[in-house]
C-alpha positions, 0 to 999 in steps of 0.5 A: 518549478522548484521556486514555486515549491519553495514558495508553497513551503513558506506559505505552509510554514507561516500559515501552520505558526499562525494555528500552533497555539490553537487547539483543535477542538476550538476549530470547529463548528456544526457548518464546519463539520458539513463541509468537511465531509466528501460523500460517495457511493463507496465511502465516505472521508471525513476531515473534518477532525484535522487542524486546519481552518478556512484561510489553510483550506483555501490555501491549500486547494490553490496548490494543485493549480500551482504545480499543474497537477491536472497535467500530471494526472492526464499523464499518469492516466494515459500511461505516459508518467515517466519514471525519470531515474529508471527512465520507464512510464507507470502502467498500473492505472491501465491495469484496471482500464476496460479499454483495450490498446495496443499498447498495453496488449499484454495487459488484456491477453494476460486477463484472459489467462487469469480467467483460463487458470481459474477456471483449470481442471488443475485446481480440482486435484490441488489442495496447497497453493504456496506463493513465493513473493515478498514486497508488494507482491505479497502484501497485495495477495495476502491482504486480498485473502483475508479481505474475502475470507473464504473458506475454500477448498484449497489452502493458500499459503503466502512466504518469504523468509530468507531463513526458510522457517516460514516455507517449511513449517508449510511443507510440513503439512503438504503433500508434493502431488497435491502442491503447487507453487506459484512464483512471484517476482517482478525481476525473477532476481530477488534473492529470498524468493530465489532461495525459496524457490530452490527449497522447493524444487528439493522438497518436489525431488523427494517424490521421484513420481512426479514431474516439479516442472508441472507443479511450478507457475511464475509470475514476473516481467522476466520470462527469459528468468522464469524459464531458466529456474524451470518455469515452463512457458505454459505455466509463465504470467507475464506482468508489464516491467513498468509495474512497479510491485507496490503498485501490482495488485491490479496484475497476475500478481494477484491470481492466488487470491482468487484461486478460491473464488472466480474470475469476476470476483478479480474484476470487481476490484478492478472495477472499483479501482476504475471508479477511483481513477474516474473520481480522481480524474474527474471531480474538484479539487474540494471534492477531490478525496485524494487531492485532499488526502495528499494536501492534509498529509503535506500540511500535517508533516511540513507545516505542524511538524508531525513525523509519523501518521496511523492508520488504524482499521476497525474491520477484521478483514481489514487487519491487514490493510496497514501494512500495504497502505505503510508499503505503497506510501513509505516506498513510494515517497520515502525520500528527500531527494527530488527530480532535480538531484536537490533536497526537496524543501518539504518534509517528505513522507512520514512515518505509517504505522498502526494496524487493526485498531480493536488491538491496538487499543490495549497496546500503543494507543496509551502512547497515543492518548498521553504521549509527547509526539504529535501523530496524524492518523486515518480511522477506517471503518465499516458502516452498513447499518448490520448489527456486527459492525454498530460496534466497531464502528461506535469504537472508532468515533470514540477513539478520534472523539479522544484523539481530537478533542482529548479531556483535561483532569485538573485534580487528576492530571495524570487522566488527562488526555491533550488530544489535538492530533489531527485525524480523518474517517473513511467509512466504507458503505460495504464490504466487498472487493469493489469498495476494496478496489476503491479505497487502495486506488485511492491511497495510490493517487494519494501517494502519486499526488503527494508526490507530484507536491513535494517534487519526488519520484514516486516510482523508484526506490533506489535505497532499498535496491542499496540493501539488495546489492550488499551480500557475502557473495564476492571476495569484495564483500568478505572484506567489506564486512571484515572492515566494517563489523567485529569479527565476533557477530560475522556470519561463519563461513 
């Protein structure tokens, strides 16, 4: 396989020399535009804005036969993908599966309990719920609570800073009878979380009236952790440890989201989720939306050298997307080093940025519009024929129109804008939790895919675990920083 990979590199290479003098605008055609559109009920992709021409696309739809992608999507979908540095399969495509198993039976019992918490006379008393996560276990939940923007009953507050200001500018305004906190962690052993946690336990004990134990609830793979820092089992959900955190949104880890709403409102993400995998399972690979995702994405870094790819949202419930799209595929494919413990021979993934795009208008798209670097980029936006999105909307179609096709200014050069970054346009049909659901399962399978191209483990991310392990905690570490930094910025004893 790693010959085939090398092949496919050199193939990418040559095809993307023989386009490197062609600017996009001259690429395209009415047909062209037509053909470069893939339509579903949810959303729409267009692609038709990206650097590539008939003899690139023929190409790089011969890929996914190359590396026998069919076989590993079966796998990923029947839940037998391993993660072969960790030597665990990936779960979160049962997650959303209406199927039960035997399998995956704590998958549909912690469904149930979910639906039980929801519909608690506890939540009638509480007025502040503060989630303690970081990673994908925040990420996932916060970006749920701005997509519904709901103005309910109960506020829900996300944390996790390790100097503590973020957590006590919330427990400044809370009450400890009317709080309860809701700990996130996969391994139950991050250190931020930790640390928050035990704020939390001292600021419940200024209240000697009442029990902490009954106003924590954990969720993690770790039931033996969540009962040794106080986490009674009633109040314990138990998440599959092949879940990986950026890919737990589907779980438990979710269940602040919805403490507002209902427990139909979480099925409905599933739902569109479930939609995702049978579009991914099921359709051609022309028609594919993040087979061809994955292809444009490799074809962008390793063939036109372009190192950074935005992602920019033109919805205000979506102001938040960015930062878990930038998560899910940096985490995911951030990496050189393939399943044979050898370079991988692509350029891997680039760099995500961008954010809410009605703000970055004023700020970085400057640097987009006259800059020196190349970028790729995804527009996404809300398109459903109501007056409050028309405008939004028509803001994205012109920033890709400049981006793509730019202007030159002969007698003014400075005005001049070269275009030809390559873009593409999902356009959401509504916005709801089903289309949300849709959209992040297919950023998911984008990932999984690109991934299975370049020859990478998608589900490990043993660099960040590299920045865990190193603390002030042993003598060890006090002489390893003592020897590496100036005595002058250590931290004090």
């Amino acid at each position: 396989m790693s010959d085939i990979r090398k092949k496919i590199c050199n193939e990418l290479l040559l095809l993307g020399k023989s386009l490197e003098n062609t600017h996009l605008s001259e690429l395209h055609t009415e047909r062209y535009q037509e053909k470069r559109v893939i339509k579903n009920s949810l959303l729409n992709f267009d692609y038709s804005k990206q650097r590539i021409d008939e003899k690139v696309v023929d190409y790089l739809l011969k890929i996914p036969d190359l590396i026998n992608l069919k076989d590993s999507l079966h796998a990923l979908f029947d839940g037998n993908i391993i993660n072969p540095s960790e030597e665990r399969t990936v779960s979160h495509t049962i997650y959303r599966d209406k199927n039960s198993s035997e399998k995956f039976k704590i998958i549909f019992s912690e469904r149930e309990k979910i639906k039980s918490f929801l519909e608690k006379n506890i939540l009638k008393t509480i007025k502040n719920v503060i989630c303690l996560s970081i990673g994908g276990s925040r990420l996932g939940p916060e970006l749920l609570s701005e997509f519904q923007s709901l103005d309910g009953p109960i506020n829900i507050f996300f944390c996790s800073s390790f100097d503590l200001l973020e957590l006590n500018d919330v427990l400044r305004d809370c009450n400890q009878s009317e709080t309860i906190i809701i700990v996130s962690s996969k391994s139950f052993e991050t250190s931020e979380i930790l640390k928050n946690l035990d704020h939390a336990k001292s600021w419940f004990s200024q209240n000697p009236d009442i029990e902490c134990n009954d106003h924590l609830y954990g969720i993690s793979a770790n039931t033996s952790a969540m009962t040794a820092h106080g986490i009674k089992e009633s109040n314990q959900f138990q998440i599959l440890d092949s879940l990986g955190g950026r890919f737990s949104i589907w779980s438990s880890i979710s269940l602040p989201a919805f403490i507002n709403t209902n427990f139909n409102s979480y099925l409905e993400l599933l739902e569109g989720a479930r939609l995702a995998d049978e579009h991914t399972r099921k359709a051609s690979w022309e028609s594919n939306i993040p087979v061809v995702k994955a292809l444009l994405s490799v074809w962008n870094a390793s063939s036109l050298n372009i190192n950074n790819h935005g992602i920019f949202t033109y919805n205000f419930r979506l102001r938040s997307l960015t930062k878990y799209i930038a998560q899910l595929s940096m985490e995911s494919n951030g990496k050189s080093i393939n399943f044979n413990s050898q370079e991988s021979v692509f350029c891997t993934s680039p760099l995500i940025w961008g954010g809410y795009g009605i703000e970055l208008q004023h700020s970085k798209f400057q640097w987009l519009m006259q800059g020196k670097t190349a970028t790729s980029c995804d527009f996404i936006g809300l398109n459903n024929g109501k007056e409050e999105t028309v405008d939004s909307y028509e803001m994205l179609l012109s920033q890709v129109l400049a981006m793509t096709y730019g202007k030159e200014e002969k007698e003014c050069p400075y005005k001049t804008i070269r275009g030809n970054n390559p873009c593409s346009i999902l356009q959401l049909n509504s916005i709801d939790l089903k289309s949300l659901g849709f959209l992040l399962a297919i950023y998911e399978h984008k990932a999984f895919i690109e991934a299975s191209i370049l020859g990478i483990d998608p589900f490990d991310q043993w660099g960040v675990q590299l920045g865990k392990r190193i603390a002030l905690k042993s003598k060890h570490d006090k002489e390893f920083f003592n020897e590496k930094f100036s005595k002058s910025i250590l931290p004090k004893s």
